[in-house]
C-alpha positions in Angstrom: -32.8 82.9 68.6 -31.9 79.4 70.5 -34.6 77.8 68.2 -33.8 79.4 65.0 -30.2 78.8 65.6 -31.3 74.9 66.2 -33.4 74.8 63.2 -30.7 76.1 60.7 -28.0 73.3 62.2 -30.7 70.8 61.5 -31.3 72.2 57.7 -27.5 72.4 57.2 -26.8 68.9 58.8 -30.3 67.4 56.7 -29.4 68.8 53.3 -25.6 67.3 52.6 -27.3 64.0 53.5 -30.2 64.2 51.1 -27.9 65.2 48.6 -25.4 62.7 48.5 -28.4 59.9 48.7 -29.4 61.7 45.7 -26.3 61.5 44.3 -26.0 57.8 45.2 -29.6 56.7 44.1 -28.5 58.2 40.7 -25.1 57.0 40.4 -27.0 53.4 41.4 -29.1 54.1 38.1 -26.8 55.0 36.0 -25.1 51.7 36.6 -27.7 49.5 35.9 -28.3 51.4 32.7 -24.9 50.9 31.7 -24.8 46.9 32.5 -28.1 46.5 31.0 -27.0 48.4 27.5 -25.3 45.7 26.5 -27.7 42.8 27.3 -30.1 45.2 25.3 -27.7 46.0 22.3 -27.1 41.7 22.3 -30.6 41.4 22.0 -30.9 43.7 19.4 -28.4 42.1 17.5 -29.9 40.2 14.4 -28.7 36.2 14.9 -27.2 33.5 12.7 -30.1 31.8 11.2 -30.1 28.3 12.4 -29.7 25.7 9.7 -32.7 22.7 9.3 -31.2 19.6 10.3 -31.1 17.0 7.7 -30.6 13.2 7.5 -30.6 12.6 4.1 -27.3 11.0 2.2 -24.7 13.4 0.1 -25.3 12.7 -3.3 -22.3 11.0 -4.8 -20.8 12.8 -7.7 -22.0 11.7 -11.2 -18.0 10.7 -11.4 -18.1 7.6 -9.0 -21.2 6.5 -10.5 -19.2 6.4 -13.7 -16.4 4.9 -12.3 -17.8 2.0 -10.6 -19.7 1.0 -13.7 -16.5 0.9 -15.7 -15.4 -1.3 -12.3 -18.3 -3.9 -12.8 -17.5 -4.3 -16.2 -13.8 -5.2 -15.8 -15.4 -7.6 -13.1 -17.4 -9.2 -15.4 -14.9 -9.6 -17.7 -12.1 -11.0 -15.0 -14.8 -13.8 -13.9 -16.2 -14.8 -17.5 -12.3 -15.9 -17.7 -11.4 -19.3 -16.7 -8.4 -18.7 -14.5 -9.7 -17.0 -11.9 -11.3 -20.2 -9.9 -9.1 -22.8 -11.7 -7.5 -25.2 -9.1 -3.6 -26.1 -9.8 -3.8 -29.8 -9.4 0.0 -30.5 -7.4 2.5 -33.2 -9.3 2.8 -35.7 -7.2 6.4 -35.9 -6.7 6.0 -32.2 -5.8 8.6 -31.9 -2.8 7.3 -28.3 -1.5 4.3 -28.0 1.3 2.6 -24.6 -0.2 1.4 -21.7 1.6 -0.7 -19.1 0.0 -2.8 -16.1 1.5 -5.4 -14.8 -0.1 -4.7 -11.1 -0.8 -1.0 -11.2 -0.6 1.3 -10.9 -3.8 3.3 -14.1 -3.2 3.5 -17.7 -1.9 5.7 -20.1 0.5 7.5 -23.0 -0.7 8.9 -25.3 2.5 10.7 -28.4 2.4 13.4 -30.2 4.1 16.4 -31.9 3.3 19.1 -33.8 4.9 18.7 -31.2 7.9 18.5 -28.2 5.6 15.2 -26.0 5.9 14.7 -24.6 2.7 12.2 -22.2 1.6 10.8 -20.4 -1.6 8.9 -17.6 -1.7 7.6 -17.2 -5.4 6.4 -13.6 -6.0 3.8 -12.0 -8.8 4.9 -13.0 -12.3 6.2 -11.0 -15.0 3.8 -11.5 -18.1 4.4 -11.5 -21.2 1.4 -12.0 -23.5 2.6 -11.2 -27.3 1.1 -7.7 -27.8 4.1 -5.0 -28.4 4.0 -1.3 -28.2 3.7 0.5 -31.6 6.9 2.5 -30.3 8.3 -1.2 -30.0 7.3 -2.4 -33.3 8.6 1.0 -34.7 12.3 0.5 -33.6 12.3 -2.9 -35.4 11.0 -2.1 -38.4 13.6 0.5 -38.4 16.2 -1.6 -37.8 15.3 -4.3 -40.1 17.2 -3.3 -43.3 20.2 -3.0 -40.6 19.7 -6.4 -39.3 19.6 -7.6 -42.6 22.8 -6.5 -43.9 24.2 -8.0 -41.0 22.5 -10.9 -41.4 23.9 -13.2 -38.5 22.4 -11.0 -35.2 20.1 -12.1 -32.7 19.5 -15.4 -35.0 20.0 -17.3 -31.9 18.3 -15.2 -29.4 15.1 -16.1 -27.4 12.0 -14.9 -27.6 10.7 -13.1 -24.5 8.5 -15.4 -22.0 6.9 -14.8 -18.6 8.8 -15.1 -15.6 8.3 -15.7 -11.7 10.7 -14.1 -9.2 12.0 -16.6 -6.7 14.0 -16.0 -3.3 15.5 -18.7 -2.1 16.8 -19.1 1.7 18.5 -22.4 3.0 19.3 -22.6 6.5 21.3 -25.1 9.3 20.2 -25.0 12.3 21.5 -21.4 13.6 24.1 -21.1 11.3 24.9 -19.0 7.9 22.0 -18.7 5.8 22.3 -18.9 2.4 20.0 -16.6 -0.1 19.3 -16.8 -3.7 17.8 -14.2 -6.0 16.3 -16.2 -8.9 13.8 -15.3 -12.4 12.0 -18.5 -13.3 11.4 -19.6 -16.7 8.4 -22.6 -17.2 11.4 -24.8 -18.1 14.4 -22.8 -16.2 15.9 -21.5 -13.6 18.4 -18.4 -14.0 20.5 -17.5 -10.5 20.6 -13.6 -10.1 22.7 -13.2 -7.3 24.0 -15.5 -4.4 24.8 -13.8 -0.5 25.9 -15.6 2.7 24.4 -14.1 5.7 24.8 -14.4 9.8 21.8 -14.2 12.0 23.0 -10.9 13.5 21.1 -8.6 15.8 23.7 -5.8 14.5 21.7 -4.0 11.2 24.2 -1.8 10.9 26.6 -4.7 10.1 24.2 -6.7 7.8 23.5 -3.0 5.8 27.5 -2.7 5.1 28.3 -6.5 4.8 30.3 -7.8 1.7 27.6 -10.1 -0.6 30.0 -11.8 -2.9 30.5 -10.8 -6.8 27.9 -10.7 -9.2 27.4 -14.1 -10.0 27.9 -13.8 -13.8 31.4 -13.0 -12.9 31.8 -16.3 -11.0 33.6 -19.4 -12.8 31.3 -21.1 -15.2 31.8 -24.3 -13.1 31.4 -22.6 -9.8 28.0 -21.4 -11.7 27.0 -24.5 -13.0 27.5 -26.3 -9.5 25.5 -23.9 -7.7 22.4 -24.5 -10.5 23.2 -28.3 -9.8 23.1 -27.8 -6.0 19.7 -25.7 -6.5 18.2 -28.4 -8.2 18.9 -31.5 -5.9 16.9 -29.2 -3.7 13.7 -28.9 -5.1 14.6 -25.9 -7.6 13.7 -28.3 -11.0 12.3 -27.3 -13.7 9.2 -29.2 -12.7 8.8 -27.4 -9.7 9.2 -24.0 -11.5 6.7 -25.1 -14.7 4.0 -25.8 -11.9 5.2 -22.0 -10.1 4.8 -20.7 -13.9 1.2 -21.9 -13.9 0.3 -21.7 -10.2 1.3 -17.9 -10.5 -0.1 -17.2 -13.3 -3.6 -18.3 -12.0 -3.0 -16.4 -8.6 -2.7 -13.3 -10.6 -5.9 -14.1 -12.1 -7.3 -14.2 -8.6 -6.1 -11.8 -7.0 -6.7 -9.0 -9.6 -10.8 -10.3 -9.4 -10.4 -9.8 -5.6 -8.8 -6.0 -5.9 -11.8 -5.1 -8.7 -14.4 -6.4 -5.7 -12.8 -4.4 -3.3 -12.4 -1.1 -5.2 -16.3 -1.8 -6.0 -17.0 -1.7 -1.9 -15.4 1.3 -1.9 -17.1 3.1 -4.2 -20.6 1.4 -3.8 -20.4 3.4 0.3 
């Protein structure tokens, strides 16, 4: 009885350890099934088809192609024309040093006098080469049978001619300096507008400061001296027929080295 009585304790004590390592060998199992499901459900996946590698150029749209040839015939054209690489020979009473940058839209004049450093800066002309509009030509004939019947309008006025923007700034030392808006004419000089200005650190001030009237409304005299007083400094008509020409020829130039640039572009 001792022995049987053993034996069953020993069954009873074996059998609730076999059955949770059972229990634990296939709980172990079932977790590596369920980590490996999705490594094998990844794999199973179909993948993104990998794309050859390729060093050959984009080929440019039929567009540019057409566009730069219409850009190598316009630079034909600009360098067949004399302009372009003529040299301004300077008058030799010419009292301005000149400074001018290839690729910029305008020039430096500098000269001094009696103390006074004055400079010019001439800017891209306004051309006027003779060819109207039709809408132009339209509104005058038009108004013809109108002018007629008046028959004593715009007798006297002026034909249109090309022009060359001028600012002018005279300075003293560090003292008030002196600006003039001009339009250039080959053979004169019309004053714009006239401003007095301080060398002021304050922009707020120099935004809301007082210019002066226009200078149409000034007195005639007051007008005339100021063209006089111009003049004596180097704004003469033979300073502004050479500007006429000189600026007329950098135009020439500088259009030639836009159309070569616009061709790099395009040519990439």
């Amino acid at each position: 009885m001792a022995l049987f009585a053993a034996a069953r304790r020993a069954a009873a004590t074996t059998a609730p350890l076999l059955l949770r390592a059972a229990a634990t060998s296939f709980s172990g199992a079932h977790r590596g099934a369920a980590l490996l499901r999705p490594l094998a459900a990844a794999a199973a996946r179909p993948q993104p088809r990998a794309m050859p590698f390729s060093s050959a150029p984009a080929t440019k749209p039929s567009s540019d192609a057409e566009l730069l040839s219409v850009i190598e015939s316009e630079i034909k054209y600009a360098e067949d024309c004399d302009d372009h690489d003529r040299v301004e020979e300077i008058p030799d009473n010419f009292p301005f040093k000149i400074s001018d940058e290839k690729g910029m839209n305008a020039i430096t004049l500098r000269r001094t006098y009696h103390g006074e450093q004055i400079e010019v800066v001439a800017h891209m002309p306004s051309l006027v080469t003779g060819d109207e509009p039709d809408h132009d030509r339209d509104d005058k004939d038009e108004g013809e049978g109108k002018e007629e019947d008046d028959g004593e309008e715009d007798e006297g006025e002026k034909p249109p001619q090309s022009s060359v923007p001028l600012t002018v700034t005279i300075t003293k030392g560090d003292g008030p300096i002196l600006e003039f808006t001009c339009t250039a004419y080959p053979d004169e000089v019309i004053i714009d507008s006239l401003s007095v200005t301080h060398p002021s650190e304050d922009c707020e001030k120099d935004i809301i400061a007082y210019e002066g009237p226009d200078f149409n409304d000034l007195d005639e005299n007051l007008q005339r001296a100021f063209h006089k007083y111009l003049e004596l400094r180097g704004i003469s008509p033979l300073t502004t027929n050479f500007l006429h020409e000189y600026m007329i020829n950098k135009d020439s130039r500088e259009y030639l080295l836009w159309l070569r640039k616009l061709k790099d572009f395009f040519q990439q």
